[in-house]
C-alpha positions, 0 to 999 in steps of 0.5 A, spaced: 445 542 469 452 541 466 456 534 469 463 537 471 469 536 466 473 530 467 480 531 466 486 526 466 491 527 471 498 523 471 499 518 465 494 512 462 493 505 462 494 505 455 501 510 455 504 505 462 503 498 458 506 502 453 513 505 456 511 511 455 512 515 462 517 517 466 519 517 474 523 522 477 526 519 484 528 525 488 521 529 485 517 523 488 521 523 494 520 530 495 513 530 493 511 524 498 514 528 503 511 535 503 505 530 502 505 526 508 508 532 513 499 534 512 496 527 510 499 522 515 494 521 521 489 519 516 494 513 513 496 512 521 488 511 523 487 506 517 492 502 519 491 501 525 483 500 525 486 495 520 492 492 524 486 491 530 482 488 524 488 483 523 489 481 529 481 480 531 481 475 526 488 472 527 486 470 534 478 468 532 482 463 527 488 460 531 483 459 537 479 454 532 486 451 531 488 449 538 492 457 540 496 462 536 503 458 540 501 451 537 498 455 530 504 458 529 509 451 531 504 448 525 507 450 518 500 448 515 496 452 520 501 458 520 500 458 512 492 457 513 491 464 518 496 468 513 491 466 507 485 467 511 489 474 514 490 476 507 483 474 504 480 478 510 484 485 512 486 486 504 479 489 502 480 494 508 487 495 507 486 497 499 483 504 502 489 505 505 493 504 498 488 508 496 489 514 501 495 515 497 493 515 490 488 521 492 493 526 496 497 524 490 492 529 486 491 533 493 485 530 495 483 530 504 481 523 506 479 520 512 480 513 516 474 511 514 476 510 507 478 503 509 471 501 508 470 504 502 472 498 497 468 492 501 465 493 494 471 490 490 473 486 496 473 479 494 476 481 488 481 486 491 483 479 496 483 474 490 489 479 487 492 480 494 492 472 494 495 472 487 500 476 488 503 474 495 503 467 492 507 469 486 511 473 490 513 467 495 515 461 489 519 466 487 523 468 493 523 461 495 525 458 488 530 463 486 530 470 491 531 474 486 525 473 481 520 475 488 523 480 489 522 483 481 514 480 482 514 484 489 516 491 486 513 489 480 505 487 483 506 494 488 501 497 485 496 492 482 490 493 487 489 501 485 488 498 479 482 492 481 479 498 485 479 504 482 480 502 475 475 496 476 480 491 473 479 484 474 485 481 478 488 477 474 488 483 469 492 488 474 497 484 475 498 483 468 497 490 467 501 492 473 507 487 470 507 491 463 508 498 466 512 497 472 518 493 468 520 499 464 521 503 469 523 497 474 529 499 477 527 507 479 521 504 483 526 499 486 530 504 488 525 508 492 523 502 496 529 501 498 530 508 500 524 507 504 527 501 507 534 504 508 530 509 512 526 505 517 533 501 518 536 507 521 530 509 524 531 502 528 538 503 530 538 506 537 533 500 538 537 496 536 544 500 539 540 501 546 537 493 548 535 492 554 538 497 557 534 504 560 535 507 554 530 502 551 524 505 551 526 511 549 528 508 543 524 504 541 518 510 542 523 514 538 522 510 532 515 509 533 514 516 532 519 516 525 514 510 523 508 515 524 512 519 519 516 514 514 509 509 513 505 513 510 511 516 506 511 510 503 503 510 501 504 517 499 510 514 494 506 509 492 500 514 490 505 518 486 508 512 483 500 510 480 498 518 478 505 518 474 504 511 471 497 510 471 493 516 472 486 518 474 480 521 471 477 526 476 470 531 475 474 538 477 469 543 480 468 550 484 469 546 490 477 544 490 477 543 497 472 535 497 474 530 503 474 523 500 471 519 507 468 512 505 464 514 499 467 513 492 465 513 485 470 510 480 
């Protein structure tokens, strides 16, 4: 019996490190969009079995350093729970990056993709490591330098996992495609941004007052729409950047759950 033919979608690594592809700001806007209003509750699911992840061990690490109120007073126990925060969650939280690369090529998911890359875990946490380390030096040095890595090193994961890169290889990848079309991702990210701030501001006009309530359950209910937006974002970015391989079959219509093959 015949293998199904695989077939390229979106760009290639060797085009990105090239310069050769384009990004078209409103078109990924409207797409992502268009994607999230069918795909959100599948990212919103994920991220909240990883923000309980976090927390468990958020809270498991500072009772072992005398309680979150003196971990957090501490600078050198607040720098150990967010290492090991990061060390820990960012192999579940890889699924949700991944979420939005499979809509990105009309794929369903599940919540339970978040455990689909344990695999890959103690190389998607080393490269989740690295690059918010990078990303702190430069902000704390000079801002702006943190702010290129920030942008820079967003789709570096995708590439430890679904292109089985080694992390310090992502990142190098991720620094050699992204800085070609720098600026338009930039200005995606701060579209996005600028989105969850006038979401925010009934909350902040409200304060205290009755209205508060109601306001800050506004903008949950618009963060449950402009979160997974940004992840649908980010899946279109790395489709037009990086690409994927996918075998086509009759079956269009497949699920990806907590199965994968790279």
């Amino acid at each position: 019996m015949e293998k199904d033919p695989v077939v390229k979608v979106g760009g290639s690594v060797e085009e990105a490190i090239k310069g050769e592809y384009t990004l078209d700001v409103v078109a990924i806007l409207k797409e992502s969009w268009q994607i999230t209003l069918k795909s959100r509750m599948a990212i919103n699911l994920g991220l909240l079995g990883c923000l309980m992840i976090g927390t468990l061990v958020c809270m498991l690490v500072a009772s072992q350093l005398g309680g979150i109120e003196v971990a957090i007073k501490d600078q050198q126990s607040a720098t150990l729970i967010n290492i090991i925060v990061t060390l820990v969650v960012y192999p579940f939280m890889v699924g949700v990056e991944m979420m939005g690369v499979f809509h990105s090529v009309g794929l369903k998911t599940r919540p339970q993709l978040i455990f689909a890359f344990l695999k890959r875990g103690s190389w998607v946490a080393v490269c989740a490591l690295l690059s918010s380390t990078l990303v702190t030096i430069g902000l704390t040095l000079f801002v702006l330098p943190g702010i290129f890595l920030a942008v820079a090193l967003s789709l570096a994961l995708p590439l430890v996992v679904e292109k089985q890169m080694s992390p310090l290889k992502a990142i190098s990848v991720s620094l050699q495609a992204t800085r070609f079309q720098w600026f338009k991702i930039f200005a995606l990210y701060v579209i996005l941004s600028l989105i969850v701030m006038i979401a925010a501001l009934p909350v902040i006009a409200a304060g205290a007052s009755e209205l508060g309530f109601v306001a800050f359950a506004v903008f949950l209910f618009c963060l449950a729409y402009i979160v997974p937006l940004f992840y649908n974002v980010k899946g279109v970015l790395y489709r037009e950047i990086f690409g994927l391989h996918m075998q086509t079959s009759a079956d269009q219509t497949s699920t990806i759950s907590d199965t994968f093959s790279a």
